[in-house]
DSSP file (Angstrom, degrees, kcal/mol; ACC not computed):
  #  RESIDUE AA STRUCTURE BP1 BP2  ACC     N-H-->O    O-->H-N    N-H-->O    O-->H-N    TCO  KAPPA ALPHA  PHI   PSI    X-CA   Y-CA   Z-CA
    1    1 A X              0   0    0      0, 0.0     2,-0.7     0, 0.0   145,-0.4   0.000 360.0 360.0 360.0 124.3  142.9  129.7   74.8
    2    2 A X        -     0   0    0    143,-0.1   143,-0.1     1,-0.1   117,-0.0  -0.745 360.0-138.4 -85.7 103.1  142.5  127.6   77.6
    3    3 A X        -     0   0    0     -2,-0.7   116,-0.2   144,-0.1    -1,-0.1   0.179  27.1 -84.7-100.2 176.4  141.8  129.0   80.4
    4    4 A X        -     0   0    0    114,-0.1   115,-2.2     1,-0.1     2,-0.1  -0.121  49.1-105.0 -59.0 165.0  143.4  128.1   84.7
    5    5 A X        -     0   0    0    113,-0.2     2,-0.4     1,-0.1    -1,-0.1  -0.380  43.9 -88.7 -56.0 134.4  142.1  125.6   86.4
    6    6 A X        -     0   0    0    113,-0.4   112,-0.2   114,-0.1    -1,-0.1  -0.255  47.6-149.7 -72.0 141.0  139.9  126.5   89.1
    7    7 A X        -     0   0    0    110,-0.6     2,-1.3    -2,-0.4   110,-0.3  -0.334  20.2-137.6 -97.0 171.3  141.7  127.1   92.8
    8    8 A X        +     0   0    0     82,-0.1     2,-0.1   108,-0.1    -1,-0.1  -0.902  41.2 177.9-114.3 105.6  140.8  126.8   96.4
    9    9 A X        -     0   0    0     -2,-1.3    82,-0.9     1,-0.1     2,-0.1  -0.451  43.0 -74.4 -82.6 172.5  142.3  130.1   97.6
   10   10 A X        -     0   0    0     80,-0.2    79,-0.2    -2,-0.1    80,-0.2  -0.323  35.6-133.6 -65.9 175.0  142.1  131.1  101.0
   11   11 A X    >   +     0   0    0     76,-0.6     2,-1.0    78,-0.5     3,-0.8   0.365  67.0 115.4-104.9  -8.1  138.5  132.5  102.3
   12   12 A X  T 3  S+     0   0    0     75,-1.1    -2,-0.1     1,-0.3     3,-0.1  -0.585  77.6  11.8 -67.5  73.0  139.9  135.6  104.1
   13   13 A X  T 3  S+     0   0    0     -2,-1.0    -1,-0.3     0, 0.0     2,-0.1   0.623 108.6  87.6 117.8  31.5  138.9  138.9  102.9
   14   14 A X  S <  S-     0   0    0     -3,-0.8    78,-0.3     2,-0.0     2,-0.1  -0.515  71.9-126.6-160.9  94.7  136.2  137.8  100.5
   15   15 A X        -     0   0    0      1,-0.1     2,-1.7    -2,-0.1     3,-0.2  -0.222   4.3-138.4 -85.5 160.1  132.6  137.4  101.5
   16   16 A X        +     0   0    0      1,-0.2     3,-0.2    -5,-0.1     5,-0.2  -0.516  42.9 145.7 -95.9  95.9  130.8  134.9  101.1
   17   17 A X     >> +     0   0    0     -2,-1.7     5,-2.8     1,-0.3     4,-1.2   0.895  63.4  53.6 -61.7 -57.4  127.3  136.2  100.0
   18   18 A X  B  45S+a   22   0A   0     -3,-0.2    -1,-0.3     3,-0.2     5,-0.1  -0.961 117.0  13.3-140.2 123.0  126.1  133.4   97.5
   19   19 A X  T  45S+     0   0    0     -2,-0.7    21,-0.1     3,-0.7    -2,-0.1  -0.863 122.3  58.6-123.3 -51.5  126.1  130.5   98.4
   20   20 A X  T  45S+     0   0    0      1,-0.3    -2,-0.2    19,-0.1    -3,-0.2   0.725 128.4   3.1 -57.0 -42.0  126.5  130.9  102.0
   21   21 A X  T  <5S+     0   0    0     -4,-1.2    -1,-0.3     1,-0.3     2,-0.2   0.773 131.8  21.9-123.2 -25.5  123.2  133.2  102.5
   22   22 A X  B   < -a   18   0A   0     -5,-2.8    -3,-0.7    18,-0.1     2,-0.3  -0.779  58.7-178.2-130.2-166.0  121.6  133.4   99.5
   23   23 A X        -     0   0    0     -2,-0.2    73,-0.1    -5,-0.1    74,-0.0  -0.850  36.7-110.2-171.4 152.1  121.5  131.3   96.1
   24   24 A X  S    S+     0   0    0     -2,-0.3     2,-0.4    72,-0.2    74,-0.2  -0.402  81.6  89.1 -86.0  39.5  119.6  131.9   92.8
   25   25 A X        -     0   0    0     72,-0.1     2,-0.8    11,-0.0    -2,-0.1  -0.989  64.5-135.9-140.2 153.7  117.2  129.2   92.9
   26   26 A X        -     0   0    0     -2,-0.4     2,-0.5     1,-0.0    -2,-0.1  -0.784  26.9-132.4 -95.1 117.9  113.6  128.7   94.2
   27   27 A X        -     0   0    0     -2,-0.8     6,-0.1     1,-0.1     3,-0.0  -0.653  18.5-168.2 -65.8 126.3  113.1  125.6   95.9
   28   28 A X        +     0   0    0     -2,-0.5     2,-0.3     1,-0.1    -1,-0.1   0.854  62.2  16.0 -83.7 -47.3  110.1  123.6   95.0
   29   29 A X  S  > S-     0   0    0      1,-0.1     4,-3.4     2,-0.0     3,-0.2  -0.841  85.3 -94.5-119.9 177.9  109.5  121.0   97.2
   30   30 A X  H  > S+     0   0    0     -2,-0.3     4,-0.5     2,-0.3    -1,-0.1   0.534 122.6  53.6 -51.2 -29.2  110.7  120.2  100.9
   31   31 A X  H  4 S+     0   0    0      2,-0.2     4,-0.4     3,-0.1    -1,-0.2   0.534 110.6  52.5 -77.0 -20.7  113.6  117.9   99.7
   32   32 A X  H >> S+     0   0    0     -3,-0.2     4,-1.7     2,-0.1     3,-1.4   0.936 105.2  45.5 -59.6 -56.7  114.4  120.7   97.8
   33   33 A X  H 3X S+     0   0    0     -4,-3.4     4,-2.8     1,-0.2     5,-0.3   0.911 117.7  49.6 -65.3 -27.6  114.5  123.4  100.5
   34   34 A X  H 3X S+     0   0    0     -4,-0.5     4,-0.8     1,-0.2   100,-0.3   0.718 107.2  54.7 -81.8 -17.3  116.7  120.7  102.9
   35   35 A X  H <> S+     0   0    0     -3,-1.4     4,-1.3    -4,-0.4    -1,-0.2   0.913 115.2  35.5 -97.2 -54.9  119.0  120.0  100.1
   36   36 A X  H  X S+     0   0    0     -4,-1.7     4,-0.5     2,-0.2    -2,-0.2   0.596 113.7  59.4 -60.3 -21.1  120.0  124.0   99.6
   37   37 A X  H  X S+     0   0    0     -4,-2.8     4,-1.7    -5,-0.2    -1,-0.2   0.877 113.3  33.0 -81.2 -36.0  119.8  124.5  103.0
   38   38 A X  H  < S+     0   0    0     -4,-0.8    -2,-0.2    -5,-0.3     5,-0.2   0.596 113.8  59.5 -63.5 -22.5  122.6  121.7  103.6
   39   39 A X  H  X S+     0   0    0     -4,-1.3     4,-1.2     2,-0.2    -3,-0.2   0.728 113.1  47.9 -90.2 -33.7  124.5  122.7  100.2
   40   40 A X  H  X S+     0   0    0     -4,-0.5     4,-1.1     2,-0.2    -2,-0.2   0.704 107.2  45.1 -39.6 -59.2  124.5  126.1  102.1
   41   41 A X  H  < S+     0   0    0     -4,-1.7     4,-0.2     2,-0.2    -2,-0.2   0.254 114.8  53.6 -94.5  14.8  125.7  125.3  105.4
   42   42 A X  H  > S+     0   0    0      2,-0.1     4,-1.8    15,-0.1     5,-0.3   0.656 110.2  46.0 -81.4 -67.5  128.4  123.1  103.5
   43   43 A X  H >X S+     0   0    0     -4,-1.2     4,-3.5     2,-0.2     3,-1.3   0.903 112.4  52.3 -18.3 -69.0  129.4  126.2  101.4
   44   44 A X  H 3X S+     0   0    0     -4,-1.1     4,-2.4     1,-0.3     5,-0.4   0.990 116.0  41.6 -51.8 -67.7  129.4  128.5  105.0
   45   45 A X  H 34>S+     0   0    0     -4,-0.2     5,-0.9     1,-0.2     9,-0.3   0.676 115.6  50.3 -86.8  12.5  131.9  125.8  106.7
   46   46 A X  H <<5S+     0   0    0     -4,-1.8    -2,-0.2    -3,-1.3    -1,-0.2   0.910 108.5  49.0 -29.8 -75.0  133.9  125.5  103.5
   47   47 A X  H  <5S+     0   0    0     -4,-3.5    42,-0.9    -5,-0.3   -36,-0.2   0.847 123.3  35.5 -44.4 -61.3  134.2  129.2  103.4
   48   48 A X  T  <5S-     0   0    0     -4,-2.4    -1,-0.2    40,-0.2     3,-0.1   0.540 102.9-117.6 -71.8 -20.9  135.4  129.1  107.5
   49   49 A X  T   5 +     0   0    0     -5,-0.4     2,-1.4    -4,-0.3    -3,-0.2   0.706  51.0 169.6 102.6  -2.5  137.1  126.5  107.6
   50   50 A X    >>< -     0   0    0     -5,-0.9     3,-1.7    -6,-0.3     4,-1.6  -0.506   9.0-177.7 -88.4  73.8  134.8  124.8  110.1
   51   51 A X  H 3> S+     0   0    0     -2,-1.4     4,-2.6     1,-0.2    -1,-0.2   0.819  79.8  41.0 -28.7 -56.6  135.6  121.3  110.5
   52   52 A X  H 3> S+     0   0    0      1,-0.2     4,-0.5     2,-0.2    -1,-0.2   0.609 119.6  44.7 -74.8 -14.4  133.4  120.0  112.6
   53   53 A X  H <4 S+     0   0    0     -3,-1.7    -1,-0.2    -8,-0.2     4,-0.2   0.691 113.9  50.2 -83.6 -17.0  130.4  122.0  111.1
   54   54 A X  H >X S+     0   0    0     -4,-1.6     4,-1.1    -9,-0.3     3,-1.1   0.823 108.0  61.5 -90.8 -34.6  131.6  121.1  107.3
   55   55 A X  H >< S+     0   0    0     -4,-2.6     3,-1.5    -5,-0.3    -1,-0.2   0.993  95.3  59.0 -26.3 -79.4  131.8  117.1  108.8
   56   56 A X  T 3< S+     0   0    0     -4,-0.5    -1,-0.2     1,-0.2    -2,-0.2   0.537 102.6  52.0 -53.4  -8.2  128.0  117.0  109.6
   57   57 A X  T <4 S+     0   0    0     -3,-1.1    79,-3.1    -4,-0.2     2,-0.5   0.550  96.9  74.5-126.3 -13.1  127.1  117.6  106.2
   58   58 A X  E << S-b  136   0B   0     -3,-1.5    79,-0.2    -4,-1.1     4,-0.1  -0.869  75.9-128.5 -85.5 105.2  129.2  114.7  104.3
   59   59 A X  E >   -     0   0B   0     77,-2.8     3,-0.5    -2,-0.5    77,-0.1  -0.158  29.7-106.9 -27.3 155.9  128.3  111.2  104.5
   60   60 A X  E 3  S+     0   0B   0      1,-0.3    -1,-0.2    15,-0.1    16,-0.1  -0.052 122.2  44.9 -53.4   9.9  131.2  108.7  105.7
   61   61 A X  E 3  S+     0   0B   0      2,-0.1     2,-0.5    13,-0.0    -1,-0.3  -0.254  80.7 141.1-137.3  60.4  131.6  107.4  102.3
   62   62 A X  E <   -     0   0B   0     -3,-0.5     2,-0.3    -4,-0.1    76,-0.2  -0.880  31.5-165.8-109.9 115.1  131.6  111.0  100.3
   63   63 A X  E     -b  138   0B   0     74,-1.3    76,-1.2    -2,-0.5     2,-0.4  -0.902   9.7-149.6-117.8 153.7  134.2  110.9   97.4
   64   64 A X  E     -bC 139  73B   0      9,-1.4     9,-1.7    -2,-0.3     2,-0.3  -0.758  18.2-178.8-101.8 120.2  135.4  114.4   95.5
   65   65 A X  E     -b  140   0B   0     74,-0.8    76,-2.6    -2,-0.4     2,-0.3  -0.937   4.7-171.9-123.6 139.3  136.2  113.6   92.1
   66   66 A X  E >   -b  141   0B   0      5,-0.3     3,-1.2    -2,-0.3    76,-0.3  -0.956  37.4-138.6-107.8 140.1  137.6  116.8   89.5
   67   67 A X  T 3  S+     0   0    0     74,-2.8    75,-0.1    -2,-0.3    -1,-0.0   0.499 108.0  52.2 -75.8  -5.5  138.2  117.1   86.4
   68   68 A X  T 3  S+     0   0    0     73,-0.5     2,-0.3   -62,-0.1    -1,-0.2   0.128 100.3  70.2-109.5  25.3  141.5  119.1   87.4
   69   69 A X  S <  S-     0   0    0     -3,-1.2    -3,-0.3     1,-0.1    -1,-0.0  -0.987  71.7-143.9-149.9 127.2  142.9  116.5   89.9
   70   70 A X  S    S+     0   0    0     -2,-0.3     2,-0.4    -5,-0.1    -1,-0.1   0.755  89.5  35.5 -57.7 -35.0  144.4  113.0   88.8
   71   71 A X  S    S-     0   0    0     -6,-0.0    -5,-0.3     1,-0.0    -7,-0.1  -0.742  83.6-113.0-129.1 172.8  142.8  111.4   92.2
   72   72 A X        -     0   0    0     -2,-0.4     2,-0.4    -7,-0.1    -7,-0.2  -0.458  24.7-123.7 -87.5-179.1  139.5  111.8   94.4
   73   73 A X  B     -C   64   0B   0     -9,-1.7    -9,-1.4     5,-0.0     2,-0.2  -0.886  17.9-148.7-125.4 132.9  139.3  113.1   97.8
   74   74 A X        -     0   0    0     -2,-0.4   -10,-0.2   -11,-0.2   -11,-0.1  -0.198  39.9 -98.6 -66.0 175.0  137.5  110.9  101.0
   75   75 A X  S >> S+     0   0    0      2,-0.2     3,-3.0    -2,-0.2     4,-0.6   0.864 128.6  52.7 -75.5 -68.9  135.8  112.8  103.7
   76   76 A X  T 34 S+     0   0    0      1,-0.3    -1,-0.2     2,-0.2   -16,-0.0   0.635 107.1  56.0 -65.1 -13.2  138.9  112.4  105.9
   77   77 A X  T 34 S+     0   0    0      1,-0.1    -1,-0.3     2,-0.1    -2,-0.2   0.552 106.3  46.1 -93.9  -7.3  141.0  114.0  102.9
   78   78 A X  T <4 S+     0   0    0     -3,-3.0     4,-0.3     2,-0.1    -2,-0.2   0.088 120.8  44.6-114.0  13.5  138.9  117.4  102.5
   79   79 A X  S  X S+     0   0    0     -4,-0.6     4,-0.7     2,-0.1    -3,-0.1   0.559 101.8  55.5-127.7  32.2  139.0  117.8  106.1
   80   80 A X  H  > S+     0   0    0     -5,-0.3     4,-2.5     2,-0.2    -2,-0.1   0.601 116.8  41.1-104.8 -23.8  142.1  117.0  106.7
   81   81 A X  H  > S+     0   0    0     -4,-0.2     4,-1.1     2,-0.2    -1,-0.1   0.858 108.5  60.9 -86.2 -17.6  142.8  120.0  104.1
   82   82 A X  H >4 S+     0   0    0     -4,-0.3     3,-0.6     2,-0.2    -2,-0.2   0.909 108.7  40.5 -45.4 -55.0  140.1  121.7  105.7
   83   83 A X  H 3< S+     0   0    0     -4,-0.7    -2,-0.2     1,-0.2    -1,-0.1   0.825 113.8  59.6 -90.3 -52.6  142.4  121.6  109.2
   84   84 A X  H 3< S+     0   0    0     -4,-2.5     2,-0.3     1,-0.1    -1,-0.2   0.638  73.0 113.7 -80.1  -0.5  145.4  122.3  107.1
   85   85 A X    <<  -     0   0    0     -4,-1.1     3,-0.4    -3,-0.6     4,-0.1  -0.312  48.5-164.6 -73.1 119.4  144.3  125.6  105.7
   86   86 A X  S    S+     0   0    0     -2,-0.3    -1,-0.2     1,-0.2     3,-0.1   0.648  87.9  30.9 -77.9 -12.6  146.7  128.5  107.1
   87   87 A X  S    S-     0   0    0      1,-0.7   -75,-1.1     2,-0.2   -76,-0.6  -0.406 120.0 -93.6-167.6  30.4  144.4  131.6  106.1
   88   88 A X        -     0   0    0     -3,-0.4    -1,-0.7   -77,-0.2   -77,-0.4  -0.008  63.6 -34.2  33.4-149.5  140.7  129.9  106.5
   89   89 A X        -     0   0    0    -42,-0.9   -78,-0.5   -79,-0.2     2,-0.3   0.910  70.0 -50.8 -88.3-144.4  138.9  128.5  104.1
   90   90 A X        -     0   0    0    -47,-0.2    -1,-0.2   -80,-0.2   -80,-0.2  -0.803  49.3-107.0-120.3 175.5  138.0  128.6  100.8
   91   91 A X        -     0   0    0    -82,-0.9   -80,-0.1    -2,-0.3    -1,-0.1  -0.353  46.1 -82.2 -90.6 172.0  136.8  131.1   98.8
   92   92 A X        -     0   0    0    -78,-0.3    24,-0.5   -81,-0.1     2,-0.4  -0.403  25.5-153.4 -43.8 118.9  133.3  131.5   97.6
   93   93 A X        -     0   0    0     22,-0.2    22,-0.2    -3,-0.1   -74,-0.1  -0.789  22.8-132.5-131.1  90.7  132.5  129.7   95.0
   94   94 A X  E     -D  114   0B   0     20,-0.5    20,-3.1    -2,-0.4     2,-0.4   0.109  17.2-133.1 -35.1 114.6  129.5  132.0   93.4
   95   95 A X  E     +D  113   0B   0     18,-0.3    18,-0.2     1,-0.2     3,-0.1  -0.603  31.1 171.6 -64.0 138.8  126.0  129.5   92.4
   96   96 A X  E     -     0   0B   0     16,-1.5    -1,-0.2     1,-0.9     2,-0.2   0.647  60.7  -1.6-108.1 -78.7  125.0  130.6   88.9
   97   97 A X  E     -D  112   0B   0     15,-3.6    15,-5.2   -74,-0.0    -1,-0.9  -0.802  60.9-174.4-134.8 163.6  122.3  127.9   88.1
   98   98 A X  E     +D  111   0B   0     -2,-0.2     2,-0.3    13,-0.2    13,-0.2  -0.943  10.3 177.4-149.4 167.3  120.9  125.0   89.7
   99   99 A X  E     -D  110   0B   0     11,-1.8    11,-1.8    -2,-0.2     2,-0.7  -0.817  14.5-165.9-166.6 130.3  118.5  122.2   89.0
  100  100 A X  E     -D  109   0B   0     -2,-0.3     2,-0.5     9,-0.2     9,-0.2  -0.894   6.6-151.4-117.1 122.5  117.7  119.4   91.4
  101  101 A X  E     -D  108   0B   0      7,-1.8     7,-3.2    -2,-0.7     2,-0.6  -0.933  11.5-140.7 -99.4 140.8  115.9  116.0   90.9
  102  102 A X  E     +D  107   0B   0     -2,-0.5     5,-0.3     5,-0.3     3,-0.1  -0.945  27.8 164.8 -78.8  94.9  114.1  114.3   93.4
  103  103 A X        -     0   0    0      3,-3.3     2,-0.9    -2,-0.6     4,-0.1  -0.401  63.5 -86.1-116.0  30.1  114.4  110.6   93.6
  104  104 A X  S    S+     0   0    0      1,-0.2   -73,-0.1     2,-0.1     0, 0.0  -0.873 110.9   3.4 119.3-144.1  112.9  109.9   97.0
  105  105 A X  S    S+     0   0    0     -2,-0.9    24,-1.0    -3,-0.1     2,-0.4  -0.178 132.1  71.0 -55.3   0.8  115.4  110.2  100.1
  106  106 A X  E     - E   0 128B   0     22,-0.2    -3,-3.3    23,-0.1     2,-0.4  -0.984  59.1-178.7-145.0 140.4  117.9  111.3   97.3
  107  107 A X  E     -DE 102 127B   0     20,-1.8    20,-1.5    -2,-0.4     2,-0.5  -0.972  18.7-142.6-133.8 153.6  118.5  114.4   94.9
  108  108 A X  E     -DE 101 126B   0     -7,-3.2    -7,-1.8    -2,-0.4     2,-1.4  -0.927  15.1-165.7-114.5 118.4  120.7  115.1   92.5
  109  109 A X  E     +D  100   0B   0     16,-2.4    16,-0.4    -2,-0.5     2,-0.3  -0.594   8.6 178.4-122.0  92.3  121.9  118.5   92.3
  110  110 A X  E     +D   99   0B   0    -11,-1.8   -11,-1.8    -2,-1.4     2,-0.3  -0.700  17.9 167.1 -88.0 144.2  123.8  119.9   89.1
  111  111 A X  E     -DF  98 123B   0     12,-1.3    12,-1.5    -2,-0.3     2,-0.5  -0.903  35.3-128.0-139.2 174.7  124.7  123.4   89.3
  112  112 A X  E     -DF  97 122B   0    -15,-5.2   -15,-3.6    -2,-0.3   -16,-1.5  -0.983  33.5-179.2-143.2 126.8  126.9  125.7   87.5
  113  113 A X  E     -DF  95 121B   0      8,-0.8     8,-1.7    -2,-0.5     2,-0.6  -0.836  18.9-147.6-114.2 140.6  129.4  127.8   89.8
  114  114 A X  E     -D   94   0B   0    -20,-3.1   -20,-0.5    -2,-0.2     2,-0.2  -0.970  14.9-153.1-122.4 138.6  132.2  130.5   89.3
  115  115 A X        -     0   0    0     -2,-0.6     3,-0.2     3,-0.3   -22,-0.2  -0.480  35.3-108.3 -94.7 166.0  135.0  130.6   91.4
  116  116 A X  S    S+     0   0    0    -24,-0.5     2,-0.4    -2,-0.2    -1,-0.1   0.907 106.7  40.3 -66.5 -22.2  136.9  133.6   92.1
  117  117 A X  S    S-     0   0    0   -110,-0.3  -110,-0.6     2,-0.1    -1,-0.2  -0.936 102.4  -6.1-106.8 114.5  139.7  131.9   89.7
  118  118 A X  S    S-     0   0    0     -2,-0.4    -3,-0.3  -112,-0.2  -113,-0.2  -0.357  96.4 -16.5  98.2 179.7  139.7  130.0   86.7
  119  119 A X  S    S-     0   0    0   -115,-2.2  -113,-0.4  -116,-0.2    26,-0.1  -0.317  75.5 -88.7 -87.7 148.3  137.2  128.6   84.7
  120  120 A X        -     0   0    0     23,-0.2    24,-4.7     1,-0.1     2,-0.3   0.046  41.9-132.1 -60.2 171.2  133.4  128.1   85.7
  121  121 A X  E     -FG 113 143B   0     -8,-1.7    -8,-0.8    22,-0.3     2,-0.6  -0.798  10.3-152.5-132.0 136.1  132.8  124.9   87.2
  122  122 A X  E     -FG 112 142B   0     20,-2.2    20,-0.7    -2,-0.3   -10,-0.2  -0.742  33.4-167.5-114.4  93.8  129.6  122.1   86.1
  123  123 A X  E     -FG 111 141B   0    -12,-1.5   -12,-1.3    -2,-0.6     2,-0.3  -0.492  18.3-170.5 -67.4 153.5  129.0  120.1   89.7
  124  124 A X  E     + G   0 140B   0     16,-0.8    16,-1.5   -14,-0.2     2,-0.4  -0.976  15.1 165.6-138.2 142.4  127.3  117.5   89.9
  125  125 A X  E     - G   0 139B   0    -16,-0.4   -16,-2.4    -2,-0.3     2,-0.3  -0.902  25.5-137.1-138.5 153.4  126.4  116.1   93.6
  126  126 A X  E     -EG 108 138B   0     12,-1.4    12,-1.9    -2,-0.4    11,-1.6  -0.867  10.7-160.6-151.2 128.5  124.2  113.8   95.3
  127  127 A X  E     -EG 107 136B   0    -20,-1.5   -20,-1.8    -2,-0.3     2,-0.4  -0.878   6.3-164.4-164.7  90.9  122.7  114.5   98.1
  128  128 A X  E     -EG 106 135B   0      7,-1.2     7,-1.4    -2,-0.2     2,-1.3  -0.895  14.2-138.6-125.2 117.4  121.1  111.5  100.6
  129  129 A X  E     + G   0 134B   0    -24,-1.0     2,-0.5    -2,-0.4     5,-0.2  -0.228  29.0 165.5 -72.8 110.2  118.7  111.9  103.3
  130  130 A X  E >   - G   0 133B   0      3,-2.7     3,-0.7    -2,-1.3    -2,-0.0  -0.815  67.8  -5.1-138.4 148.1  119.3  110.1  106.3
  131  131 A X  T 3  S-     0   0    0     -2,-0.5    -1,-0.2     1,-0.3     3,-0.1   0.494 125.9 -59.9  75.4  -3.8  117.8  110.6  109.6
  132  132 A X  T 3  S+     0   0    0      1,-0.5     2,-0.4     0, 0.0    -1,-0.3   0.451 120.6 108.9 104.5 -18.0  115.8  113.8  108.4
  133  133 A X  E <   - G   0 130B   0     -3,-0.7    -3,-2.7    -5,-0.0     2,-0.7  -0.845  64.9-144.1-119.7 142.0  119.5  115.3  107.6
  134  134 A X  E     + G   0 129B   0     -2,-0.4     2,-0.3  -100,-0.3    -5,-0.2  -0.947  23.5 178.7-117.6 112.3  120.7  115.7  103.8
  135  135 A X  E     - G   0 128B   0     -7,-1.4    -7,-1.2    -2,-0.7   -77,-0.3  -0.705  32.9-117.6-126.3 152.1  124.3  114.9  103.9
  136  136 A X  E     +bG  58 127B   0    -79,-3.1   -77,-2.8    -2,-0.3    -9,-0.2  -0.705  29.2 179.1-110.3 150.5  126.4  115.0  100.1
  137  137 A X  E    S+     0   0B   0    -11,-1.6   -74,-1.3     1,-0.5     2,-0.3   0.637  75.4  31.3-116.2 -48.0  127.9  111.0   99.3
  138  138 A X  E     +bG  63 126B   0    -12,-1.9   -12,-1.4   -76,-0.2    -1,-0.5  -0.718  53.2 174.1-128.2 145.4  129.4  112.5   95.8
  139  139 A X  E     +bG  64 125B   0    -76,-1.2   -74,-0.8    -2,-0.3     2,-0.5  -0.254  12.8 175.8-134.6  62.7  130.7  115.8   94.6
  140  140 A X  E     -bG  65 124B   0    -16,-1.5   -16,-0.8   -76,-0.2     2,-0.7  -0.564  15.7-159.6 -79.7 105.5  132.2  115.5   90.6
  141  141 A X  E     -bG  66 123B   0    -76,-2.6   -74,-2.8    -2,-0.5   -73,-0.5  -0.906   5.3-163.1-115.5 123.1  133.4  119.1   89.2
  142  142 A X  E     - G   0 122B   0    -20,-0.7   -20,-2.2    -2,-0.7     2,-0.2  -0.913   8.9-148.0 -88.3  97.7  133.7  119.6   85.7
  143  143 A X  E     - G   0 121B   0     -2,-0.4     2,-0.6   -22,-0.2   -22,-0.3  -0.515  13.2-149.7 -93.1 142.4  135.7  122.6   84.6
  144  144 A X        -     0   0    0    -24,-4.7     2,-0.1    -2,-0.2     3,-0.1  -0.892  13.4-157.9-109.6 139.2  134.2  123.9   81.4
  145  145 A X        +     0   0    0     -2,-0.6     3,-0.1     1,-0.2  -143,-0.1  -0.530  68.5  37.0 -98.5 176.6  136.9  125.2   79.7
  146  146 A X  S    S+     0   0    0   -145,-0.4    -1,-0.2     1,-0.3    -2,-0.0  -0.009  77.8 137.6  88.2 -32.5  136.3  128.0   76.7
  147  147 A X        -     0   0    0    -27,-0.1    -1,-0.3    -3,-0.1     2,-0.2  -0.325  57.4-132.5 -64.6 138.6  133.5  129.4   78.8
  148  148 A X              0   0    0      1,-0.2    -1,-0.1    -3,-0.1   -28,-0.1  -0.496 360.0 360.0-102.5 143.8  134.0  133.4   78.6
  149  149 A X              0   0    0     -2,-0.2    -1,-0.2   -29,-0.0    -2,-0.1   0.420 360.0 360.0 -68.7 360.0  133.7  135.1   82.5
């Protein structure tokens, strides 16, 4: 049985506890902690709605690809749904596991997420410092279906 896709509900009337303040992983090094702390305050202006904070934390070339969506998202297309969201954001979408490689000025972060709907989710993101600031270029979510709640 397969189970729904996951959705971006609105964010209203469900707080967001993890991701937004805490997460279930220990950072090990300093490109770690900057990368969870930015993967954090993306989560937080997700949740709100916040353009202009959920902006700062995307590169200009940052594509969205899904495995539940026929085309990708640009920057200027998740915040232009960002802006169109009638009832604020989106909902919390609960870190399970996480595991980050370190390349440098780049990390790679797969995690495994559950959303308040539909079946759990395998991101994979990458995550590029510039300027001292760790901004996401790529987001690709993978819904694994079969997976029990």
């Amino acid at each position: 049985m397969n189970e729904a896709p996951p959705t971006s509900t609105p964010g209203t009337g469900k707080e967001c506890v993890n991701p937004c303040r805490t997460v279930p992983y220990e950072a090990t090094s300093e490109s770690e902690r900057g990368v969870i702390a930015a993967f954090q305050a993306l989560e937080t202006a997700s949740h709100a709605a916040d353009v202009a904070n959920w902006g700062t934390h995307v590169a200009e070339e940052f594509i969205l690809v899904s495995s539940n969506s026929d085309r990708t998202f640009s920057k200027a297309e998740r915040l232009e749904g960002l802006r169109k969201a009638t009832f604020g954001g989106v909902s919390p979408t609960e870190l399970v596991s996480a595991r980050l490689f370190d390349f440098g000025g780049v990390v790679v972060m797969r995690s495994q997420q559950r959303p308040v709907n539909g079946a759990p989710l395998q991101i994979t993101r990458v995550w590029v410092n510039r300027g001292g600031t760790w901004v996401s270029t790529l987001s690709y979510q993978t819904s694994i279906q079969g997976a029990g709640r």
